[in-house]
C-alpha positions as CSV (number, residue, x, y, z in Angstrom):
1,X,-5.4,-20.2,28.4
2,X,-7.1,-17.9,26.5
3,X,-8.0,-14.0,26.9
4,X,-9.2,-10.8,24.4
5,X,-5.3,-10.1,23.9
6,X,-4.4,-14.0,23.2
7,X,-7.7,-14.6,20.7
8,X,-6.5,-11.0,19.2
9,X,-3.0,-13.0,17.8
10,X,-5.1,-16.1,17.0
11,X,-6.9,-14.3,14.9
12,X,-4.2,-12.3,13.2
13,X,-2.3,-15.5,12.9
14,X,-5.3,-16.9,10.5
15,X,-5.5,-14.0,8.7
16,X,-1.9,-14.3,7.0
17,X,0.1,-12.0,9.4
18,X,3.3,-13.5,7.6
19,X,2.4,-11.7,4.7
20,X,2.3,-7.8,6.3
21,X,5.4,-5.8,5.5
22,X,7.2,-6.8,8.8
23,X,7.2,-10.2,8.4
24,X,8.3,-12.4,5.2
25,X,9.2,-8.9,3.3
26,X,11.9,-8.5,6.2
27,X,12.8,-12.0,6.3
28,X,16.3,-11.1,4.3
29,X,16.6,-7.9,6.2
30,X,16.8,-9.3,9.2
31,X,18.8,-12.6,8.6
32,X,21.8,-10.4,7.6
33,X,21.9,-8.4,10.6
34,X,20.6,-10.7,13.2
35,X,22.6,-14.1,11.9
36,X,25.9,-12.3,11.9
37,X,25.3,-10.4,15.3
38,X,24.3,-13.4,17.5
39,X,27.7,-15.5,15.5
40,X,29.8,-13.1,16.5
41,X,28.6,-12.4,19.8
42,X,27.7,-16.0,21.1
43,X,29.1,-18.3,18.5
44,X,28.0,-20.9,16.4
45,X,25.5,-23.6,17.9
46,X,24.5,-21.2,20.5
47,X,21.2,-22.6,22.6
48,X,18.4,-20.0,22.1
49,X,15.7,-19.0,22.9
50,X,12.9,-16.6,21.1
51,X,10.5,-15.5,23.3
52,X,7.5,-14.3,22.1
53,X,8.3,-16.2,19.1
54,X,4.8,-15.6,16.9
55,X,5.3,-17.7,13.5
56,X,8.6,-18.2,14.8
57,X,10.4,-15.5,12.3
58,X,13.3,-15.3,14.8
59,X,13.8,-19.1,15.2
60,X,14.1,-20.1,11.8
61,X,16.3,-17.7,11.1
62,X,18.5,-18.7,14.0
63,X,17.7,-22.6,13.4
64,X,18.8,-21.8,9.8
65,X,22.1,-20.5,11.1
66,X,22.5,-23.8,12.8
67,X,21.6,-22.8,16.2
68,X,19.8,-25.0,18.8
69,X,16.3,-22.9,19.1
70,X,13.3,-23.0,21.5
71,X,10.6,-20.8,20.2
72,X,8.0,-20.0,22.9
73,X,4.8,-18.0,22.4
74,X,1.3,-17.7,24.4
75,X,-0.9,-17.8,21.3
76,X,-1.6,-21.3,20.3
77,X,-2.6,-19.7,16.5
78,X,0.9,-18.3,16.3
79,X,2.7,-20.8,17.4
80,X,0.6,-23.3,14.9
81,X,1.9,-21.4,12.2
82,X,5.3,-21.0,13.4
83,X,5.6,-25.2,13.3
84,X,3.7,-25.2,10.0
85,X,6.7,-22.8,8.5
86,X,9.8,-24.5,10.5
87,X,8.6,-28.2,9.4
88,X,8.5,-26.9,6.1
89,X,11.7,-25.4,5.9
90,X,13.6,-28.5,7.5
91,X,14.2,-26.7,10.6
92,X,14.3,-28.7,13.9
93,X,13.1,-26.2,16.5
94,X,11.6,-27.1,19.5
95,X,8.1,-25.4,19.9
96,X,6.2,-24.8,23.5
97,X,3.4,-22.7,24.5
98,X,3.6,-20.7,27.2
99,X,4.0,-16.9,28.4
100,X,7.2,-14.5,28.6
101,X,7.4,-14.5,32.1
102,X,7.7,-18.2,32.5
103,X,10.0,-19.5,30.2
104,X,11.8,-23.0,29.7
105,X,14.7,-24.3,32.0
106,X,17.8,-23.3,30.7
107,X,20.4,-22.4,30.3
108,X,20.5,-20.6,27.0
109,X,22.9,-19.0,25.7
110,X,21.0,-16.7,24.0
111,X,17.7,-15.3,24.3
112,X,15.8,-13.2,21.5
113,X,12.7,-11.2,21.5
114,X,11.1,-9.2,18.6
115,X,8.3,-7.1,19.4
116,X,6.7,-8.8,22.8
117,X,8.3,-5.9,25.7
118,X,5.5,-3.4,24.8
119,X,2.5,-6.0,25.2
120,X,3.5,-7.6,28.2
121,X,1.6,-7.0,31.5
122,X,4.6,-7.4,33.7
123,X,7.4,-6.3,31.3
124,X,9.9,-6.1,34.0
125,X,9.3,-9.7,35.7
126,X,9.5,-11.5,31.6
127,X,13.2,-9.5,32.0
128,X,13.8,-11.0,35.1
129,X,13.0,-14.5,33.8
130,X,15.5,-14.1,30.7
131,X,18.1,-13.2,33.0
132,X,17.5,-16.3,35.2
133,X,17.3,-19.2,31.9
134,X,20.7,-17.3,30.4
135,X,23.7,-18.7,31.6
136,X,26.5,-16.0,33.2
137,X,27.5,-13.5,30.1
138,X,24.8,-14.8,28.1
139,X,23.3,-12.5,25.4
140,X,19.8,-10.7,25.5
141,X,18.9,-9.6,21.7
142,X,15.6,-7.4,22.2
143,X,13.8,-5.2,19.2
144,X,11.0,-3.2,19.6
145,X,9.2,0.2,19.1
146,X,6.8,2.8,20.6
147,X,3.7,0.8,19.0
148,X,1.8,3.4,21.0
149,X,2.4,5.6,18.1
150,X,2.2,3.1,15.4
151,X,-0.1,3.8,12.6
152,X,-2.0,0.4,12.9
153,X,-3.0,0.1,8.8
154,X,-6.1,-0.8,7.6
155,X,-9.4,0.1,9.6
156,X,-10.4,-3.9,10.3
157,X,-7.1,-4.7,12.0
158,X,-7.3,-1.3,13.9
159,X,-10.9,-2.2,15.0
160,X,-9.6,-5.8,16.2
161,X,-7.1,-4.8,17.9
162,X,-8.8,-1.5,20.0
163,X,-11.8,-4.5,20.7
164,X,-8.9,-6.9,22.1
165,X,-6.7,-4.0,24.0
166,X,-9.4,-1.8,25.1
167,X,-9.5,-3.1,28.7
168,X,-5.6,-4.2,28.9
169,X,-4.0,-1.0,27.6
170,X,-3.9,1.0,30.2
171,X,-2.0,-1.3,32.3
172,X,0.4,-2.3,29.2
173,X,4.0,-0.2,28.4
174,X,2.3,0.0,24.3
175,X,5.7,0.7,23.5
176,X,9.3,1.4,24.4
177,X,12.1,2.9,22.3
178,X,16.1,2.2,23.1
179,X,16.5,4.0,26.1
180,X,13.6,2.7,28.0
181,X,14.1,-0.9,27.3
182,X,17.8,-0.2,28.4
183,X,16.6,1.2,31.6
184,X,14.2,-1.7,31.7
185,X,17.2,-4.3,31.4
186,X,19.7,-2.8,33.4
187,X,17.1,-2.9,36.5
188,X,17.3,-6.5,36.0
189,X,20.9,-6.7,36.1
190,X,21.6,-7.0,32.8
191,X,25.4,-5.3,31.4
192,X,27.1,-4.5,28.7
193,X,23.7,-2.5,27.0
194,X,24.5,-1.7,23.6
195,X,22.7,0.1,20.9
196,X,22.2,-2.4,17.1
197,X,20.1,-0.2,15.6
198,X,22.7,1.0,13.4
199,X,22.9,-2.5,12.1
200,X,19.7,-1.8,10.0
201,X,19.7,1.2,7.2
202,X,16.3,0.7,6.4
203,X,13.8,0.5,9.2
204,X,11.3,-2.8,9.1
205,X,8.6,-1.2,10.5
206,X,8.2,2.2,8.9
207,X,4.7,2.6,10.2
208,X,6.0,2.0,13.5
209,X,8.6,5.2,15.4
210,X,11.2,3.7,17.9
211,X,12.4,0.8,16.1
212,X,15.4,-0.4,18.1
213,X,17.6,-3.4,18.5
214,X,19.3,-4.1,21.7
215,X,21.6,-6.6,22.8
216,X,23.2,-7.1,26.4
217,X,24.6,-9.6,28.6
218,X,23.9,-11.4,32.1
219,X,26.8,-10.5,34.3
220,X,29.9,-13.0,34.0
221,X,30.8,-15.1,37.2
């Protein structure tokens, strides 16, 4: 499987994308917001999964917390890195290539997604397919941003990535903010849509407008 937008996050993945402000920087940032959400709202030992997972900065947090992670991600050179890191840290995450929209047989108890929505092709159908690997009140965790609008940094990574979108962008969202993806969400039937961006005081993408965190649930039976 390979295409401009897949070699794009190979690429990025071999040049150190760990390293940009986002990334390690935010590791702490996020573990103290994210950890203590998904204990409180699905409990300890929880089966997740991270979709989208890149290095797999959502899954080792999670696995740290003691969680049972799947980390799932389309770019081979991502999710190379992301087994590099977890093997490192002791982590025992299981790691599987493959695309939003067709994730692993549940259930899950949790599913968590940083950043994918806005580069997906079929936003609404990888939506669809959360809701059908969570089990009944199981908790969607997304985060994301109007990337649209981001300021993309230096000029080599802006070139790279214009190259690699050029001919997918204009069929891509390139961004949401809080009330899109909740629109988004609740046409899949997802409840319970609540707003977590208040968790963080300090935005992790400041190059980025929109940053929002959103959590719901599938419906309970």
């Amino acid at each position: 499987m390979s295409t401009p937008i897949i070699d794009y996050w190979n690429d990025r993945a071999r040049r150190g994308y760990d390293r940009q402000p986002g990334q390690d920087p935010a590791r702490d940032l996020w573990a103290k917001r994210l950890g203590p959400l998904v204990a409180d709202l699905a409990g300890p030992g929880a089966r997740v999964l991270d979709s989208g997972c890149g290095t797999g900065f959502l899954a080792r947090i999670l696995a740290a917390d003691g969680h049972l992670v799947t980390g799932q991600d389309a770019s081979p050179g991502m999710l190379g890195v992301a087994e590099e890191r977890g093997a490192a840290e002791g982590l025992d995450v299981r790691w599987l290539l493959g695309t939003a929209d067709e994730p692993p047989a549940g259930p899950f108890d949790v599913v968590v997604t940083r950043n994918v929505l806005w580069t997906l092709p079929d936003a609404r159908r990888a939506v669809e397919s959360w809701a059908e690997v969570l089990r009944p009140g199981g908790l969607l965790v997304v985060s994301d941003g109007r990337w649209n609008a981001a300021d993309a940094g230096d000029s080599a990574t802006e070139q790279r990535f214009g190259a690699s979108y050029a001919d997918a962008a204009p069929a891509l969202p390139m961004g949401f903010d809080f009330a899109s993806c909740a629109e988004l969400v609740g046409r899949a039937g997802f409840v319970e849509r609540t707003d977590r961006t208040g968790l963080f005081d300090t935005a992790p993408y400041p190059s980025a407008p929109g940053f929002f965190l959103l959590s719901a649930r599938t419906p309970r039976r």
